[in-house]
N, C-alpha and C positions, 0 to 999 in steps of 0.2 A: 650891694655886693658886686664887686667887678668880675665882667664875664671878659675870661684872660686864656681861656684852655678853649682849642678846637679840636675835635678828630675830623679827619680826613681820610676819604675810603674812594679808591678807588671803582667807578663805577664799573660791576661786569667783568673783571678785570681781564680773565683767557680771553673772553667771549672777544672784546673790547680789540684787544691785541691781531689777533687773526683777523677781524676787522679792518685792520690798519692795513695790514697784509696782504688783501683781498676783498677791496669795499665794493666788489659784487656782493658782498656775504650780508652786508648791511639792509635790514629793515627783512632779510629773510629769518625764520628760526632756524636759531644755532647752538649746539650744543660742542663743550669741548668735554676730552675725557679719552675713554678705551672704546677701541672701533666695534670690535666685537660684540655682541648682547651679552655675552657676559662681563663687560667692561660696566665702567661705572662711570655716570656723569659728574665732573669736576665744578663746570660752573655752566650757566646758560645767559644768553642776552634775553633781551625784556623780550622782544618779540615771542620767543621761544616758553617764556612763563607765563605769555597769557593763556595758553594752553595745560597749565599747570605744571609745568617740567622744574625740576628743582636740585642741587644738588643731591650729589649720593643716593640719586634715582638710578637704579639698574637701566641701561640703553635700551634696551626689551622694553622696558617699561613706557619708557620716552618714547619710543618711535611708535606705541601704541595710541598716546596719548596726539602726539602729531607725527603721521606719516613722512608728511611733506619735512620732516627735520633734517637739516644736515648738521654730519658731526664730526671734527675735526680732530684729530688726534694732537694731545697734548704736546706741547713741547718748553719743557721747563727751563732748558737754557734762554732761550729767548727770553722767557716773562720772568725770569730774574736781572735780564739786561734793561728792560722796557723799566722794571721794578725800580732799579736803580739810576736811571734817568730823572724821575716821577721826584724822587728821596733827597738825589743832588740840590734840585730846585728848590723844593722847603726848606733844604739846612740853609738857604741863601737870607732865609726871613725868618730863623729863629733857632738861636743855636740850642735851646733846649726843647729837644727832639726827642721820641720816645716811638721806636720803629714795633709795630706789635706784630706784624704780621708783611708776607710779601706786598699786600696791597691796601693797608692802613696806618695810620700812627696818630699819634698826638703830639701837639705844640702847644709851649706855653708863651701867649703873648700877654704880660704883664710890662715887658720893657713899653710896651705899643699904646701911645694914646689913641689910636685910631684903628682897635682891632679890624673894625667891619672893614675899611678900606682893603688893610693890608688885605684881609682873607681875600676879597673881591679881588684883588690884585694877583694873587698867589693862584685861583682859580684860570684866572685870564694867561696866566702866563705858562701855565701845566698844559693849557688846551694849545695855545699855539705852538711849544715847542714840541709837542710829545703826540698832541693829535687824542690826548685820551681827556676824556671829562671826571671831574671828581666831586664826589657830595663831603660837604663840610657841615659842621653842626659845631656852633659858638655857645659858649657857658660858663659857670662859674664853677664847675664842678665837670672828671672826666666822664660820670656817670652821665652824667643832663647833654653832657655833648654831643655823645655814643647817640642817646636818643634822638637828638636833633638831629645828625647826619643823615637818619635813617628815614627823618620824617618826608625828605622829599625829592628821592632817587626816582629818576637818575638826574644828575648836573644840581643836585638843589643844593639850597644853602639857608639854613636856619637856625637863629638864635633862642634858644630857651635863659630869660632871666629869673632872680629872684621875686620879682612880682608876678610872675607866672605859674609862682608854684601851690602847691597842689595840684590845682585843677588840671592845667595843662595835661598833667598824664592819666585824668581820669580813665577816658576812653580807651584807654591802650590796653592793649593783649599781653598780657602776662610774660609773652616769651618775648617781648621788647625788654624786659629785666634781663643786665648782664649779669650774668650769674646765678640767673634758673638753669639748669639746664633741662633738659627733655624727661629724664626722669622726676626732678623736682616739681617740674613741670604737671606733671600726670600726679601727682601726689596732692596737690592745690586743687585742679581740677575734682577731683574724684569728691572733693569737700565746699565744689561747688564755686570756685575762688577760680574766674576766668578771667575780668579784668584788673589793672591794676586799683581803680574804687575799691573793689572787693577784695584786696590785698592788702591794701589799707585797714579793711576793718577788724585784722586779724593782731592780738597782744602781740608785743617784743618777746616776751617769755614762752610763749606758743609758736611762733616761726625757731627760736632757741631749739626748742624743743624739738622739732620739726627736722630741722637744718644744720644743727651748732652752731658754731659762732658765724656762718654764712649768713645764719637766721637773721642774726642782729643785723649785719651791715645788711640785707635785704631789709629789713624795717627802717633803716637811717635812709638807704640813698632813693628811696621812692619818696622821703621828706625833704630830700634836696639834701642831703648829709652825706660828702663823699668825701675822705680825709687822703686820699692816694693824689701825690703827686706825682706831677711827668718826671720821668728820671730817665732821662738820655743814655743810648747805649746799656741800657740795664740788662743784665748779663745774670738769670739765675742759677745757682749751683746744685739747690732742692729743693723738693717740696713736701709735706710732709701734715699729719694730723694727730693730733695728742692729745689727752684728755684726761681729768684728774676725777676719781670717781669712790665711792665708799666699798672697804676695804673688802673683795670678793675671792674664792677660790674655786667658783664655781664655772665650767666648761661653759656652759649654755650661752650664760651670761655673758662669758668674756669673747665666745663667738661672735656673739650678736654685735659688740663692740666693734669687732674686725668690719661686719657687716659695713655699719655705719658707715666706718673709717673708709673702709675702701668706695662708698659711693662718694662720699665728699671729695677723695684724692681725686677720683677719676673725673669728676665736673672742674675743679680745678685743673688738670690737668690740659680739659678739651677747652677751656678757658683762651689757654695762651697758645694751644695745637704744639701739645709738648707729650713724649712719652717718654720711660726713662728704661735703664738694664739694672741698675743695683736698688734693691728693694731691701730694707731696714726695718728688723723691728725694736721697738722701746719697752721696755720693761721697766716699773718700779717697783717692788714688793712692800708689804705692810713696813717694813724697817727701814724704809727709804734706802735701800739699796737697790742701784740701775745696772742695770745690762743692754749691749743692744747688740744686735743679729743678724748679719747681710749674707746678704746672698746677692752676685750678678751672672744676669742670664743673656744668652746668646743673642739673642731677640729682641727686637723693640715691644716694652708694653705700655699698655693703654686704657686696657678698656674695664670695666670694673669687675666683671667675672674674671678675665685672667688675676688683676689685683687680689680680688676674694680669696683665692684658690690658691696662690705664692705666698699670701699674709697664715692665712689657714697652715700652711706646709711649715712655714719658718715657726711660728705657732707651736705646732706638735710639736716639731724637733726642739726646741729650747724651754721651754713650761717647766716649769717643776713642782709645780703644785702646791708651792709658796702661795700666802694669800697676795694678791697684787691692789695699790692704790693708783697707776697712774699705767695706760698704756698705749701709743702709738706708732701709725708706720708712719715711713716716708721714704721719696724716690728721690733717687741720685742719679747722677750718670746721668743727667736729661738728653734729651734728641729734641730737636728742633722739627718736628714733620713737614716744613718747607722745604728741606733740603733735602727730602726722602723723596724721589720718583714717586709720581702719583700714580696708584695701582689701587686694586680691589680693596687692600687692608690701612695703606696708610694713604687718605686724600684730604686736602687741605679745602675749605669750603668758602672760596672769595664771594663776595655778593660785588 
């Protein structure tokens, strides 16, 4: 199997940038973020994490854990200027590009006999134009990449092949899975399920269960099974969860449904670091006849209690106590939260 797909992450990325700005700042701990203790840390350089400092750590928090920290107040035009420096250079060495965020993406090099070179190349050539160093992770697959990038920050560069797999990711921590997120996270745990070994030894039909349909591709891409391609410029319009279930008219039940749905959205959602304003719901009754429900709201949402509690409202207000087979939300109207000034509610979390 050809390893043809790399992700690219830039290391540290604010931390990195102000760096550049001010290479007294280098080798001291650095936090960027809100000045104030009640601000919130956006991203930290290595030094500053060996101390434990982490994103979306309260500054309070941070300057307890190292006093000697400084913290630099954000500045997002810049590291969308730096961002796009970084982005120019890759599209020079592969025109099918897949920007995920201000300071990662994926490339597919399948034109390239010579991935390893090229990537070696493409590293060398980020550092001297740009001054920033970047972790790449080569694969056959965007899941096994993601993994790689990660395994050896900061500046590293690692390939994971098809002869390396399973094992390879015995040892790993569960939240190296794209697509746990922190509550999925705490749900594995609680049953005892820390590493990815132990992730493994859980049915397809019981992560299903667990998860939805997450469950499933969580069971395939810890096998080395990841069917998404890089798709350049990829531009979503919604996103959204739905579910075909036996024929109920019962409240409780179909709450609990919302439940679900809204934790699944909102992990998707922190996936791509997207929130949306029109929120939709789906409706199928026993006679296969649909309805659907929007409502948009002033506000950026995100998070899975706001989700619960709009899915819940749209809910009451259109029910009609028809027995229902089939029912889903989904968010429109997306936001981007890189483009959103980073503040207490909406921060974008580069590593």
């Amino acid at each position: 199997m050809k390893n043809k797909i790399i992700h690219i992450d830039i290391d540290a990325f604010y931390a990195s940038v102000e760096e550049l700005d001010n290479p007294s700042l280098k080798g001291k701990p650095l936090a960027v973020g809100g000045l104030s203790d009640r601000g919130i840390v956006a991203t930290v350089n290595y030094p500053a994490r060996r101390y434990g400092i982490h994103s979306a750590m309260p500054i309070f928090m941070a300057r307890a854990l190292c006093p000697s920290l400084i913290v630099v107040k954000s500045n997002r035009e810049k590291y969308l200027k730096k961002s796009k420096e970084v982005f120019n250079i890759i599209a020079d060495y592969s025109r099918n590009m897949e920007k995920v965020s201000i300071d990662e993406c994926y490339i597919d090099l399948s034109h390239s006999n010579e991935p390893v070179n090229l990537a070696m190349d493409l590293k060398r050539r980020i550092l001297k134009e740009t001054g920033l160093t970047v972790s790449m992770g080569l694969s056959y697959n965007k899941f096994l990449a993601k993994i790689a990038s990660d395994w050896k920050k900061p500046d590293g560069f690692m390939i994971i092949s098809d002869s390396d797999m399973p094992e390879i990711l015995y040892k790993l921590d569960i939240n190296k899975v794209h697509g746990l997120g922190e509550m999925s996270q705490e749900k594995l745990r609680k049953i005892g399920i820390n590493t990815i070994e132990d992730l493994m030894g859980l049915k397809e039909d019981f992560l299903f269960d667990l998860f939805g349909k997450m469950g499933i591709e969580i069971y395939e891409r810890i096998r080395g099974i990841d069917r998404r391609e890089v798709i350049p410029d990829r531009t979503r319009k919604s996103m959204g969860v739905e579910r075909t279930f036996l024929e109920t008219n019962n409240k409780k039940e179909l709450n609990s449904y919302l439940d679900k749905y809204s934790k699944e959205l909102a992990e998707d959602l922190k996936k791509y670091n997207l929130g949306f304003k029109t929120l939709t719901l789906k409706l199928k009754t026993h006679d296969f006849k649909t309805s659907t429900h929007s409502k948009t709201y002033s506000t950026t949402i995100k998070s899975y209690e706001d989700i619960l509690e709009k899915s819940k409202a749209l809910f009451k207000e259109n029910y009609t106590e028809k027995k229902l087979r089939l029912m889903g939300i989904s968010a429109s109207n997306l936001v981007d939260l890189d483009t959103i000034q980073l503040s207490f509610k909406d921060i974008k979390n580069p590593d």
